[in-house]
Structure formats: C-alpha cells, structure tokens
C-alpha atoms as one frame of an Amber mdcrd trajectory, in Angstrom:
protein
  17.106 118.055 251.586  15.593 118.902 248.716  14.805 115.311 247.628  13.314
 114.680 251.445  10.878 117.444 251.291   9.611 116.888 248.375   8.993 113.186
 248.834   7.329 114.219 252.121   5.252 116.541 250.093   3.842 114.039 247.754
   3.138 111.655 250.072   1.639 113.884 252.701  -0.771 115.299 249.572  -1.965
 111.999 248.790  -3.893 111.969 252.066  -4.490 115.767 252.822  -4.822 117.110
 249.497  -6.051 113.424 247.825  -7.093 114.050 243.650 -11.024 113.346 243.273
 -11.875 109.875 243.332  -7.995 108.726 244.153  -7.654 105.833 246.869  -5.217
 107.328 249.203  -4.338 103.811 250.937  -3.421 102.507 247.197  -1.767 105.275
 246.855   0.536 105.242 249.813   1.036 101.852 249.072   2.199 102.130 245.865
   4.868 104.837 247.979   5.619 101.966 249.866   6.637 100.047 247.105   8.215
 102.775 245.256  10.579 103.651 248.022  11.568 100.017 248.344  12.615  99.951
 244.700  14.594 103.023 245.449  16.473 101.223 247.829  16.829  98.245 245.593
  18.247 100.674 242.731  15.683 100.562 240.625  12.629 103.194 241.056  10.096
 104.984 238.779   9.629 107.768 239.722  11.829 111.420 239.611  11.719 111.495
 243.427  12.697 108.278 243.814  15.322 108.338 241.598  16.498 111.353 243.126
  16.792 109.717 246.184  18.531 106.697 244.987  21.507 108.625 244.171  21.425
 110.801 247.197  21.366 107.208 249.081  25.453 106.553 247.818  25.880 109.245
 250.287  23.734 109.437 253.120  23.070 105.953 255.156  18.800 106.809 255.686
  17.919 103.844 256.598  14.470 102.571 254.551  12.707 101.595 257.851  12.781
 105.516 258.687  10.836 106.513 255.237   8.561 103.616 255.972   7.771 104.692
 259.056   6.947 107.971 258.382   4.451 106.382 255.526   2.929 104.562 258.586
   2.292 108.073 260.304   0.836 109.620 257.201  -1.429 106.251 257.180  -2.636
 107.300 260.398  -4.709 110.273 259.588  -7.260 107.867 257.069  -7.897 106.164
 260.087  -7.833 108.133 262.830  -9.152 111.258 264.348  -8.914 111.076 268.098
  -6.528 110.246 270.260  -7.639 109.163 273.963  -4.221 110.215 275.616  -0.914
 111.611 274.923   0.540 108.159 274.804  -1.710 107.666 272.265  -0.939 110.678
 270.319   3.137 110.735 270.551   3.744 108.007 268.193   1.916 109.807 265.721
   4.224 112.791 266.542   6.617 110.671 266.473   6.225 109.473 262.895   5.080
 112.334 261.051   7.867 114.416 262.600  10.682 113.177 264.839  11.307 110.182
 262.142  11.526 113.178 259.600  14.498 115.252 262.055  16.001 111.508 262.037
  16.372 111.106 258.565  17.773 114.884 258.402  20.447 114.045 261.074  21.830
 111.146 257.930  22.107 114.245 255.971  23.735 116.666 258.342  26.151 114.091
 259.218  26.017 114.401 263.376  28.025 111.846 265.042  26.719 111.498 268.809
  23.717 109.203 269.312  22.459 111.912 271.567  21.566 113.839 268.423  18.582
 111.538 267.605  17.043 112.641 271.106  17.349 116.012 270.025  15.492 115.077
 266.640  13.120 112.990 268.568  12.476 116.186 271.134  12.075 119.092 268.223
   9.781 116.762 266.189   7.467 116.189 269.135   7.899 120.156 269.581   7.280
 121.057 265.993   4.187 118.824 265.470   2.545 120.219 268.848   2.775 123.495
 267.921   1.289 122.847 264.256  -1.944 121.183 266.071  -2.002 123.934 268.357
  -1.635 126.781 265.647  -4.004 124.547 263.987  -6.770 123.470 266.080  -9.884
 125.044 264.839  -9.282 124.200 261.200  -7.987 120.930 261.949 -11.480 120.345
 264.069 -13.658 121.734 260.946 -11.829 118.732 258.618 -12.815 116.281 262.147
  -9.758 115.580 263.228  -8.736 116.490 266.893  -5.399 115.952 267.574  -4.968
 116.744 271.024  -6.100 114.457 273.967  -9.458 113.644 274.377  -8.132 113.466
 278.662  -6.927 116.903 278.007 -10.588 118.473 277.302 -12.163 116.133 279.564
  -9.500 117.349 282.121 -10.431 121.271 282.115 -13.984 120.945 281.164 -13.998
 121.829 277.432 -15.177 119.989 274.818 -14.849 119.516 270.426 -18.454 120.502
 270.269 -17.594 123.877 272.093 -14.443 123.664 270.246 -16.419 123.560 266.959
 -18.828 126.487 268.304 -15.941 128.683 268.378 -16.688 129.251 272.129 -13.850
 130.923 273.907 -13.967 130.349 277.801 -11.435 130.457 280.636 -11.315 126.262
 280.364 -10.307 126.898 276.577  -7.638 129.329 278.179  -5.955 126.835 280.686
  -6.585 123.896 277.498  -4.256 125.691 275.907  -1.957 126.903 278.577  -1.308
 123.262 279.507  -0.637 122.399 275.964   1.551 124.962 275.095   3.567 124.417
 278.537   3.885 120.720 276.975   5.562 122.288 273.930   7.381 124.283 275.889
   9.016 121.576 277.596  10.027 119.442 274.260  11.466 122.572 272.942  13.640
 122.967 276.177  14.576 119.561 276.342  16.159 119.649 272.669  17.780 122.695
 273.649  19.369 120.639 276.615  20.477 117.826 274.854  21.964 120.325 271.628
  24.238 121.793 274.658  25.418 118.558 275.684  26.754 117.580 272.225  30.294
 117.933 270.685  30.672 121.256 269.095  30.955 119.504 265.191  27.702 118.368
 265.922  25.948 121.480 267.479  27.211 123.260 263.989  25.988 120.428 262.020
  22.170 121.051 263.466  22.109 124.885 262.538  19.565 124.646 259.956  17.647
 122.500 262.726  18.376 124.804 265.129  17.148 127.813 262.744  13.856 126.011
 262.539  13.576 125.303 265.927  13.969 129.420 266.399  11.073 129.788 264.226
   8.782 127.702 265.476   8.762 128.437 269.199   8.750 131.830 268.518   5.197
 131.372 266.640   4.481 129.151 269.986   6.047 132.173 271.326   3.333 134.296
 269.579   0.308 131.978 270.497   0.997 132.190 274.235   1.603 136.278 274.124
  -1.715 136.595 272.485  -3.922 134.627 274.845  -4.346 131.741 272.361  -6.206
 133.280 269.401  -7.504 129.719 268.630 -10.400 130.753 266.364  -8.311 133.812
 264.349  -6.533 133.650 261.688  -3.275 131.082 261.615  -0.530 132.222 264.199
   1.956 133.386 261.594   5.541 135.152 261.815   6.499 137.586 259.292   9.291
 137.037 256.438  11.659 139.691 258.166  11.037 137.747 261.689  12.124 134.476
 259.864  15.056 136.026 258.290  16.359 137.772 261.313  15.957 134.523 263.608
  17.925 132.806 260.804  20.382 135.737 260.750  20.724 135.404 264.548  21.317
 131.708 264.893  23.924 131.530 261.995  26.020 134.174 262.787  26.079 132.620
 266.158  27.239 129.698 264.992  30.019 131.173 263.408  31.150 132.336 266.264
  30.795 130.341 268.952  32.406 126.967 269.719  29.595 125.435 271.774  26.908
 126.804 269.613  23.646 126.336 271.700  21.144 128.919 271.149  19.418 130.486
 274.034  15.838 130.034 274.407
C-alpha cells in the first residue's frame, strides 16, 4: 500500500505540483515507460522497484496503473466537462481504478468487489470536487457538469465571484445527493459479499467512513463552498476507524451502517 500511494503521489505531483519549467506530458510519459519496465523486471527507479517485488505477490494488472496515468493525463487537457458522462470516466480513472488495484492487495475474491471499488471511487472523487470547488475554480478547472449549473441557473463566473445564492444551494444539494447515492450503493454491494471479503475491505471501508462523514459535514453546514476546506478532526478520524474495526471483529457479515 505503501508502494501504491506513493507512486500515485509522484505521478499525481508531476501535473498538480509540476517543478518550474518541467514538461508534465514527458514526464508522465517517461511514468509510462517506467512502469512498463517494472513489469518487465527491470525498472529505475525506487518506486518502481518497489513495486516489482510487491508484483510476485499481488496480480495488479499493468493496464490498471496505465489507466490511472491516462486519468492524471486528463487534467493538462481538460477543464470542463459538459455532462456527467463526460466526467465519470475521469472519476473513474483517477479513483475507482485506484480501489481496483487495492482490491489485488486486499485479496477479495467475489467479482462483486470491483463494483464496490468502482462505487466508493466515484464517491470519494465527488466529494473531493465538492469539498474542493472554489479552489479548484481559482486554478480553472471545474469539475462538475457544465448541465449541472446550466440546470439551476448558476454559473463559474458567479462561482468565481464567490456569490452564494439559493441556485448555489440546490447546485450543491443535487451534487451531494449524487454522492450520496455512490456511497449507498457501495454500501449495498459490501453487504452482499461473502463475509472473508467484507473483512478484507475494512481499511476501504474505514475510508469510506471518513469521507462521507466530511460529505456528511458539507451538507449539515449548508455547503460552505467559499470557507475554508470541509475538514474532520484527527480524533473524528480515529474514532470512525475505531468504530469500523472493532466492528469487524465482531461481526460475521461486517457491513457498516451508513
């Protein structure tokens, strides 16, 4: 796990956090290429070579790292999205490929589990962009549908002018509600699997306890969209954690209420 985040670190930093005058297409090429050799046995690099040795273990396959590459790729070249179906492979990429390459790692043995992953990543990533959406806006990139503003009559510009307004208010609403629903149907799907498997998916399941509780958070404080980031405290994290773990100790069908 380790190894995963920090190769998603790296390569997310090339295009978020890019060094001056660095090429951040070169260099998630050369990631590209670098992750091939890794599967090849023969990489470069500390990360790499960290995660050819992990790969005797766990069978991630190499289109799933490439994939998520593609999603990071997205961002240099694109900063709306026209519709949802527009905007969910991107989710997709940057974040249900990423639960898909965890589920190699935690070992889960029903193909139902990668619809969970699929679900929480779509979940996770919508709740970033809407924790997210004024700072996001200020480095011009909207996330959320163009359809959606049209839809309640609110617009980037306003968005940008910090304008709060009762069409900001349902915006968000219908948004969150979307979140909402990704985050119940992964909770669906974790009660339909075997029990090995809903113990394998704790430490997704912990996450997924943090996050829609700062969705949670968002909703409960009329969608503080130009404050400061919608955080949870380090006690609130710990005792979520707590909560779900001990749970799973105890429990043969460990599913989590929401």
């Amino acid at each position: 796990m380790y190894t995963i985040y920090a190769l998603c670190r790296m390569m997310d930093s090339a295009v978020d956090d890019p060094p001056p005058d660095s090429k951040p297409l070169e260099v998630l090429a050369t990631w590209r290429q670098e992750v091939s050799a890794a599967y090849r046995g023969h990489p470069t690099l500390p990360v790499t070579i960290s995660l050819t040795a992990h790969l005797q273990e766990f069978d991630i396959p190499e289109s799933l790292i490439q994939e998520l590459i593609t999603g990071i790729e997205m961002d240099l070249t694109i900063n709306r999205y026209a519709t949802f179906s527009d905007l969910r492979p991107y989710c997709y990429r940057v974040a249900s490929v990423v639960g898909l390459i965890c589920l190699k790692i935690f070992k889960t043995q029903s193909p139902h589990a990668e619809d969970y992953a699929v679900n929480l990543g779509l979940a996770f990533q919508l709740t970033n962009m809407l924790r997210d959406l004024y700072s996001d806006a200020q480095e011009d990139r909207v996330y959320l549908p163009q359809e959606d503003f049209q839809r309640f009559g609110y617009s980037v510009q306003a968005l940008l002018n910090q304008e709060s307004s009762p069409a900001l208010v349902e915006f968000m609403k219908f948004e969150c509600a979307r979140a909402r629903s990704y985050y119940q149907q992964a909770h669906d799907i974790l009660r339909s699997l075997p029990p090995s498997d809903q113990k394998a998916l704790v430490v997704a399941e912990i996450m997924r306890g943090v996050y829609s509780t700062i969705l949670h958070k968002i909703e409960s404080k009329n969608y503080p969209v130009f404050g400061p980031r919608t955080r949870i405290s380090s006690f609130q994290r710990l005792s979520i954690a707590a909560g779900i773990w001990t749970k799973s100790l105890f429990t043969r069908h460990f599913a989590p209420s929401m």
